[in-house]
C-alpha atoms as one frame of an Amber mdcrd trajectory, in Angstrom:
protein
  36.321 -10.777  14.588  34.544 -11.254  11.236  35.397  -8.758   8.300  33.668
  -8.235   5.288  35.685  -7.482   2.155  33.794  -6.292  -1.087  36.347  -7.354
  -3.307  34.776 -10.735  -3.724  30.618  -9.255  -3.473  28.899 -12.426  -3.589
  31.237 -14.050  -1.155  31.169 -10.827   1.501  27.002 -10.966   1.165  26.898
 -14.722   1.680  28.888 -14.325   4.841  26.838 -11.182   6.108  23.367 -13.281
   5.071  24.539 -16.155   7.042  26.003 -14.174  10.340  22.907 -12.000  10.383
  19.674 -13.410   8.991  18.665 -14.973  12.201  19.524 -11.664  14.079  17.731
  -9.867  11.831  14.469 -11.564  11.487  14.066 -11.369  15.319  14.910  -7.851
  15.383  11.712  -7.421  12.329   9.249  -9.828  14.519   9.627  -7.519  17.289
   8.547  -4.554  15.330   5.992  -5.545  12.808   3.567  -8.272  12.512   5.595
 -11.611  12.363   4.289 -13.014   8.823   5.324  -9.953   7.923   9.158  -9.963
   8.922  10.479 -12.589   6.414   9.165  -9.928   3.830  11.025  -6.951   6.025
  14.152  -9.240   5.816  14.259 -10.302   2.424  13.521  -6.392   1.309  16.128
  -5.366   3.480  19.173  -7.971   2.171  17.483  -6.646  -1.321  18.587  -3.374
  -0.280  21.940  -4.488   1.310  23.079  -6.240  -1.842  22.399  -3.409  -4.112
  24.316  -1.229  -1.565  27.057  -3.888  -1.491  29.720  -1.179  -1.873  29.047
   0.704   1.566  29.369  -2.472   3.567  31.290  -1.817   6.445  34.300  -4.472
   6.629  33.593  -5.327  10.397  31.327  -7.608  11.072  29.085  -5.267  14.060
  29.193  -2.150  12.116  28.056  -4.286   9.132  25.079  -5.857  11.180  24.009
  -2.319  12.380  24.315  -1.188   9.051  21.857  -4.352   8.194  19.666  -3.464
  11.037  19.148   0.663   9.869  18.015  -0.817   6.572  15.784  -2.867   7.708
  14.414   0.281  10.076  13.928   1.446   7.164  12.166  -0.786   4.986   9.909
  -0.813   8.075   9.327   2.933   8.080   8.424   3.007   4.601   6.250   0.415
   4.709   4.254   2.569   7.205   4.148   5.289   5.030   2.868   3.470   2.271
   0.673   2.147   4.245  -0.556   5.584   5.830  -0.729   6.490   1.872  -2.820
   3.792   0.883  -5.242   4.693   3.848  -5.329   8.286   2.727  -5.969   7.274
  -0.852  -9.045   5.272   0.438 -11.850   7.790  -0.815 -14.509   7.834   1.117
 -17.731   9.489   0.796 -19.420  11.447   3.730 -21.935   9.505   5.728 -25.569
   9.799   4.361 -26.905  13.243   4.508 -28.874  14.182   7.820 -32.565  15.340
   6.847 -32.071  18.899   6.072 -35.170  21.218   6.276 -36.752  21.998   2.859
 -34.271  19.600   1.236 -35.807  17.639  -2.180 -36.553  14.112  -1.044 -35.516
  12.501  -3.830 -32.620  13.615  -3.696 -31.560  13.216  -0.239 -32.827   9.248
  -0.947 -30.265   9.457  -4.309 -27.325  10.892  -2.258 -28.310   8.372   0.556
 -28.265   5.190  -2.086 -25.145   6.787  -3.549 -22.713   6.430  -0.008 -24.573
   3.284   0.651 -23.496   1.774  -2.724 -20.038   3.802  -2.388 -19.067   1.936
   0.747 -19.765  -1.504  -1.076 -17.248  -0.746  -3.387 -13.622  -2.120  -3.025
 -10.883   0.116  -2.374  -9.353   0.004  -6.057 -13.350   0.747  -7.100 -13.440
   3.990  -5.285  -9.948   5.010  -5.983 -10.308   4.918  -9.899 -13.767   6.526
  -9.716 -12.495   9.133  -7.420  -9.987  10.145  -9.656 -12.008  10.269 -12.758
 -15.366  11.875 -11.447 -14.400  13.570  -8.237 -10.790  14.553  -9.431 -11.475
  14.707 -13.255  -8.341  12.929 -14.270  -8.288  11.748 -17.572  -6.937   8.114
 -18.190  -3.714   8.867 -18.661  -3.230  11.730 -15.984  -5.112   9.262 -13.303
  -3.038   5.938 -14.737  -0.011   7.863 -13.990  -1.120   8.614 -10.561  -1.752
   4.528  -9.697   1.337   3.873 -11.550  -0.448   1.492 -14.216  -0.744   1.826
 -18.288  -4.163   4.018 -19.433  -5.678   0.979 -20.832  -5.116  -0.400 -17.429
  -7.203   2.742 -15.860  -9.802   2.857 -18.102 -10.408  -1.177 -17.716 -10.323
  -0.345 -13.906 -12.522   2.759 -14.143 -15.185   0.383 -16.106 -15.189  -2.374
 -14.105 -15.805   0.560 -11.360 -18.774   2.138 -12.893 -20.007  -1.786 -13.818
 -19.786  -2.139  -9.668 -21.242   1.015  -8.611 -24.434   0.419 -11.065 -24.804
  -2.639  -9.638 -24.559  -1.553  -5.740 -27.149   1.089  -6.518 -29.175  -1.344
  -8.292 -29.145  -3.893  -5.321 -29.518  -1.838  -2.165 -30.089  -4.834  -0.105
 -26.615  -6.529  -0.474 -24.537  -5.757   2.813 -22.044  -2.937   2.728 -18.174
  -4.351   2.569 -16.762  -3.567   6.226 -13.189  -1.765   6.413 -10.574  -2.948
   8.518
């Protein structure tokens, strides 16, 4: 029976890396998309040596222990993933033909989600928060996590993109996943 002493931390994480890496990849590939597991591993040994000190000394507890981080690592990588999708702005298909409605404008709100799907994710996100949210740069930089300057580059480089999809109608729209 293998024990695991935290006296000596690099020495007690070299051991559990080596008795449990293999185990613990295979238990990630079954749950998440294998290119993915190596980056489920490596988070979760991340996690494991900063929580060096609740290592339990036996060598099965401390590979259970192992495998509940790496649960995890998994489970928040589905939230942030479920985040991310419900982050995605998206505008409302175009507009059905409503009796009495202005043409022109129908045709402007029709170009608009056109354009608006054309747009990449990070394009829609910083618009949304500017126009649709009214952020100001450093309310909506705090929101992505990034520096104002960073947001108001983004939120240019947004409006530069959104011009230019409502400019060219023709070019395809970007498909989502």
């Amino acid at each position: 029976m293998t024990t695991f002493s935290t006296s000596a931390p690099a020495a007690a994480f070299t051991a559990l890396y080596d008795t449990a890496y293999a185990d613990l990849l295979r238990f990630a590939q079954r749950r998440v998309d294998p290119a993915y597991a190596e980056d489920v591993v490596a988070e979760a040994f991340l996690v494991a040596w900063r929580r060096l000190d609740a290592l339990p000394p036996r060598a099965d507890d401390a590979r259970a222990w192992l495998f509940g981080i790496a649960r995890h690592v998994i489970l928040n990588a589905h939230r942030s993933a479920r985040r991310q999708q419900a982050l995605a702005v998206r505008l409302a298909d175009p507009p059905a033909a409503v009796a009495g409605a202005d043409d022109d404008l129908l045709a402007q709100q029709i170009d608009l989600s056109r354009a608006w799907r054309r747009l990449p994710d990070t394009h829609q996100e910083a618009l949304a928060l500017a126009v649709l949210d009214g952020l100001d740069a450093p309310r909506a930089a705090a929101v992505l996590g990034i520096t104002p300057v960073a947001f108001r580059l983004r939120l240019s480089r947004a409006r530069r993109a959104l011009r230019r999809a409502l400019d060219h109608p023709s070019v395809p729209e970007r498909t989502t996943p």
